[in-house]
C-alpha positions, -999 to 999 in steps of 0.1 A, spaced: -547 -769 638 -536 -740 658 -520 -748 687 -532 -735 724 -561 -716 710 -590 -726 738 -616 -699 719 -617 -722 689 -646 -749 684 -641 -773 661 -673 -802 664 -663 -837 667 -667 -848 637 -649 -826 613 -620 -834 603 -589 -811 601 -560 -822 586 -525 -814 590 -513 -774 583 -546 -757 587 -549 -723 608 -581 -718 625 -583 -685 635 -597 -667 672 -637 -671 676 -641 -693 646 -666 -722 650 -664 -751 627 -698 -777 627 -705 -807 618 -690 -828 592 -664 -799 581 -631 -811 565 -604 -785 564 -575 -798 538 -538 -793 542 -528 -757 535 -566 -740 545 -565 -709 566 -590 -702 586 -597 -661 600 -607 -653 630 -647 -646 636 -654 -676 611 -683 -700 612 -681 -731 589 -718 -746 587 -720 -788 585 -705 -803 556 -682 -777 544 -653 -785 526 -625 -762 524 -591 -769 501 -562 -777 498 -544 -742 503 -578 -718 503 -580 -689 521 -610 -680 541 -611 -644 558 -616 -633 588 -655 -629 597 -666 -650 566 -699 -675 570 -700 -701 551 -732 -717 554 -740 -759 552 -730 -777 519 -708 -754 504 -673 -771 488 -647 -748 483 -619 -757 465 -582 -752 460 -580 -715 436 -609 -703 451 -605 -668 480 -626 -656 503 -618 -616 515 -629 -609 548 -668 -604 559 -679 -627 533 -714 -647 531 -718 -676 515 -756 -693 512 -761 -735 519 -752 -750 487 -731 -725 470 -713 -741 443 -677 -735 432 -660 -743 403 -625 -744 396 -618 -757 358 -636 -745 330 -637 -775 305 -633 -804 326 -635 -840 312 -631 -870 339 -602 -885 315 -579 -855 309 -563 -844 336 -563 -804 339 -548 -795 375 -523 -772 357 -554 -751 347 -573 -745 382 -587 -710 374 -584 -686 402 -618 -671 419 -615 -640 443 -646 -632 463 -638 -596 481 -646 -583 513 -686 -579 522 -697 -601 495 -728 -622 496 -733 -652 477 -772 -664 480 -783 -699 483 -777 -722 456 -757 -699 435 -730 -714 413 -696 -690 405 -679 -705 377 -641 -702 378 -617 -673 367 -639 -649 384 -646 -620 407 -674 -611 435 -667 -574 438 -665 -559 475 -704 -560 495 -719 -575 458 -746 -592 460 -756 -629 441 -791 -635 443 -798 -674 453 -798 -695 424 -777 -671 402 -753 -682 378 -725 -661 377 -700 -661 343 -681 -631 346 -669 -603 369 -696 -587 393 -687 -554 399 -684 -536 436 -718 -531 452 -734 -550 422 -767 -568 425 -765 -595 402 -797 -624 397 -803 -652 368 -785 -674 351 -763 -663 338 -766 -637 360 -771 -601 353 -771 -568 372 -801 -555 378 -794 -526 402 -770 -517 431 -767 -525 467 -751 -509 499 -722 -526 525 -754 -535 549 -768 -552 520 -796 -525 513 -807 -524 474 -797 -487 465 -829 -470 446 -821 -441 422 -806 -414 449 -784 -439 455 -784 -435 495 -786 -464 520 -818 -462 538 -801 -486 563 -773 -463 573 -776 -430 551 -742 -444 528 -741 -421 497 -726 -435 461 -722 -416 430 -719 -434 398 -684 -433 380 -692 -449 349 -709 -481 347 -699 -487 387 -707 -466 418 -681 -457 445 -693 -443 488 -686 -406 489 -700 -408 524 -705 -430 549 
């Protein structure tokens, strides 16, 4: 763990094990157990019974919330959101008797995201900056930026701002007054 960092709270009983960074303001609950390699940003809150690694990457301002394993391959940008009992995958075929640690398939979930409760992301996958997975969602491919994707497997069914607003048709935030523009089959800000 980091060393002479006294703005750090990590409960009793988690368990952190050797080679972890736990960065400024982060607050790690109940249960947690932070595996050799795992960096931790600053600003982070790991909810009870989270399970983080070897070697993952969690960024700065991310919540995960209680339940939620996330496993060696797997990314986290910063600003992330992840629901209780998100579910990560990180082989795509696996059999208890073959052994297939060679083929861990990556999974990057970009800054802003929010992953709902109960949602499962299978592996080899991206979570597109501020997207959206509604809880329970199954997600089996790509979700673009700003994407609102529900179902299983999930689909998008409309578009959502960086506060999290669902965009209707003029495509303005009525949170903030953030403009998009489509650009094909994806919408970029052209004002914020």
């Amino acid at each position: 763990m980091s060393e002479g960092k006294t703005d750090i709270f990590v409960h009793d009983t988690a368990i952190v094990d050797g080679n972890v960074e736990i960065g400024e303001g982060s607050a790690i609950w109940h249960f947690v157990h932070l595996l050799s390699g795992t960096r931790v940003g600053r600003n982070c809150t790991l909810g009870q019974n989270v399970m983080a690694g070897p070697d993952v990457k969690i960024g700065d301002g991310s919540k995960i919330q209680n339940n939620v394993s996330i496993y060696y391959g797997v990314e986290l940008e910063e600003d992330v959101f992840i629901g209780p009992s998100a579910v990560f995958t990180n082989v795509i075929t696996p059999r208890a008797h073959v052994d297939r640690k060679r083929e861990f398939a990556r999974t990057l979930v970009k800054r802003g995201a929010t992953l709902g409760a109960n949602c499962t992301i299978v592996c080899g996958n991206s979570i597109g900056r501020y997207a959206m997975v509604g809880a329970g969602s199954v997600v089996t491919r790509d979700v673009p930026d700003h994407a609102l994707v529900l179902g299983n497997p999930a689909r998008q069914v409309g578009w959502v701002s960086s506060a999290g607003e669902r965009l209707t048709e003029d495509l303005v935030c009525p949170r903030t007054g953030e403009r998009f523009e489509l650009d094909g089959s994806h919408i970029k800000v052209v004002s914020e």
